[in-house]
C-alpha positions as CSV (number, residue, x, y, z in Angstrom):
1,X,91.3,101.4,20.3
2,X,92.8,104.9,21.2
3,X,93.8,105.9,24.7
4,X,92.9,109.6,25.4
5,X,91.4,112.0,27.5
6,X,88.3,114.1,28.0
7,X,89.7,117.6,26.9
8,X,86.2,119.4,27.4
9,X,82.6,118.4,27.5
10,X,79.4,121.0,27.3
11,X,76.1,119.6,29.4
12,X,74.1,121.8,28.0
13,X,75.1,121.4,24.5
14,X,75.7,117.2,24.9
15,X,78.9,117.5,23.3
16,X,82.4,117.1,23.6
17,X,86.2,116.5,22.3
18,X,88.9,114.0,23.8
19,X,92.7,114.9,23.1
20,X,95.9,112.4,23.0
21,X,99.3,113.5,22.4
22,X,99.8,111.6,19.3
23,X,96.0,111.9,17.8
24,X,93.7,115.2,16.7
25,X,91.3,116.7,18.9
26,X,88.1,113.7,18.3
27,X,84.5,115.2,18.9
28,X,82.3,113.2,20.3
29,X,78.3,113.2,21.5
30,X,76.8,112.2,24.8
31,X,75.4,109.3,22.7
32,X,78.4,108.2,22.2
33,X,79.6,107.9,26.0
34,X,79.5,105.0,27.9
35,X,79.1,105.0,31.5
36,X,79.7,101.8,34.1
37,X,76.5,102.9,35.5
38,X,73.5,105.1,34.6
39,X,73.6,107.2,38.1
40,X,77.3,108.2,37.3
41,X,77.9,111.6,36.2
42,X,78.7,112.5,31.9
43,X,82.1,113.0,30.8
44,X,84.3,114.9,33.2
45,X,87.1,117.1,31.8
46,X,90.7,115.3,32.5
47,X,89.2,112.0,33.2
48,X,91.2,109.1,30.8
49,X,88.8,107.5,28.3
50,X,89.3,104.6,25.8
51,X,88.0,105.6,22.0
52,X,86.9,102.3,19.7
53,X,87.4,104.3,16.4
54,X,87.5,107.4,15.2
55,X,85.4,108.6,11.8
56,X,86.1,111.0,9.5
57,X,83.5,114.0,9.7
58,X,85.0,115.9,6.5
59,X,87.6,118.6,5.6
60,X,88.5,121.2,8.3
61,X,86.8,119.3,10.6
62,X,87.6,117.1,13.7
63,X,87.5,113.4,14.1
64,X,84.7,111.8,15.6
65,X,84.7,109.4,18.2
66,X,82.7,106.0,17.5
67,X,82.3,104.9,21.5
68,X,84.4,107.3,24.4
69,X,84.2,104.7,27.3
70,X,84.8,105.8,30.4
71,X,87.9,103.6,32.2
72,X,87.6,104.2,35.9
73,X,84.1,104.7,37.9
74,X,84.4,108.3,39.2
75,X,83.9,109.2,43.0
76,X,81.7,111.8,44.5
77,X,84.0,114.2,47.0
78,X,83.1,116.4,49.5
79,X,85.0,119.3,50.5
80,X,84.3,123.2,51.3
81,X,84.2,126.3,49.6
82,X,87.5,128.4,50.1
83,X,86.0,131.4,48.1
84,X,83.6,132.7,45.4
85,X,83.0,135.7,43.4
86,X,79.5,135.8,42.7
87,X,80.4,138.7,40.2
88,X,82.5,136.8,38.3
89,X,81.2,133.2,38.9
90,X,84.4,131.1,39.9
91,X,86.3,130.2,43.0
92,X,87.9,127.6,44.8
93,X,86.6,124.0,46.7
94,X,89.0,123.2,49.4
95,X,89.0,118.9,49.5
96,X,92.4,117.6,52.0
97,X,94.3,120.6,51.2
98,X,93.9,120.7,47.6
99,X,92.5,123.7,45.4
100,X,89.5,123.0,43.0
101,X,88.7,125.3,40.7
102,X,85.0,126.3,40.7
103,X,82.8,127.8,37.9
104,X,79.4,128.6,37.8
105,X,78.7,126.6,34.6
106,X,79.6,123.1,36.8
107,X,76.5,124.0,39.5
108,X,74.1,121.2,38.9
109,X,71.2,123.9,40.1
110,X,72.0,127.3,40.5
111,X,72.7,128.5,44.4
112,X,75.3,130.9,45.8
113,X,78.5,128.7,47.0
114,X,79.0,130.5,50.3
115,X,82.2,130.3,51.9
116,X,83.1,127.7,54.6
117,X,79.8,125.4,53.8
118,X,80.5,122.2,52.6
119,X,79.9,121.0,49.1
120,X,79.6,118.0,46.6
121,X,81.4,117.2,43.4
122,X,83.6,115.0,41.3
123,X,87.2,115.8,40.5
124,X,88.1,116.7,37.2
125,X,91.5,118.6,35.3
126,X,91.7,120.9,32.8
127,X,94.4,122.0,31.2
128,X,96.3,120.5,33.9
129,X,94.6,121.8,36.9
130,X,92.4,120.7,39.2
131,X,88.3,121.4,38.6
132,X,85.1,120.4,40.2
133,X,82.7,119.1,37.8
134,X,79.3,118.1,38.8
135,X,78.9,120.8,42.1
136,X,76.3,120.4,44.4
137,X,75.2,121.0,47.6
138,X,75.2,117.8,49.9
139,X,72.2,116.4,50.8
140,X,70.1,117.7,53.4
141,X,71.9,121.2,52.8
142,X,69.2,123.4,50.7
């Protein structure tokens, strides 16, 4: 068993790698994932993971993950949006004075994060910094 982390993960494609500091970069599929429960979000980017094995896949090619499972349950937060470029597609979710990161690619559905309105999603890191993964608007806000 390898500890590593979730170094990126695609929802649309259903793929992604895990990185440790003493292993290669390990692909792995969303079949591969295991979740504590089936209402909990995929793979979010910085979370730690524990990796059963890992199988060759060939030359020039990365390692692939037998099983990625998932070592703490995630929690949904709720903060507010601190600004977004519609232009661009990225900003910044304000949760207890902290700066998430926001890009279009993590909406859930697409809709305009407008600034000051509050706003659903789970905390992730990538390269270092903090991200929202999984951004939505709360219930009963449409």
């Amino acid at each position: 068993m390898y500890e590593m982390e979730v170094d990126f993960y695609s929802v649309s494609h259903g793929y992604g790698f895990c990185t440790s500091h003493d292993l290669p970069r390990t692909f792995f599929r969303v079949e591969d994932f295991v979740r504590f429960d089936p209402e909990e979000p995929l793979p979010l980017a910085g979370e730690p993971v524990i990796v059963d094995r890992l199988l060759e896949s060939g030359p020039d090619k990365s390692p692939r993950a037998s099983t990625v499972q998932r070592v703490d349950a995630p929690r949904r937060l709720i903060g507010r949006v601190k600004s977004f470029d519609a232009d661009k597609g990225w900003g910044f979710i304000d949760h207890e004075g902290e700066a998430y990161f926001l890009h279009r690619s993590d909406l859930v559905e697409p809709f305009l994060p407008v600034i000051g309105t509050p706003i659903e999603f789970y905390a992730g890191r990538r390269k270092g910094k903090p991200r929202a993964c999984y951004v939505c608007r709360p219930a009963g806000v449409r």
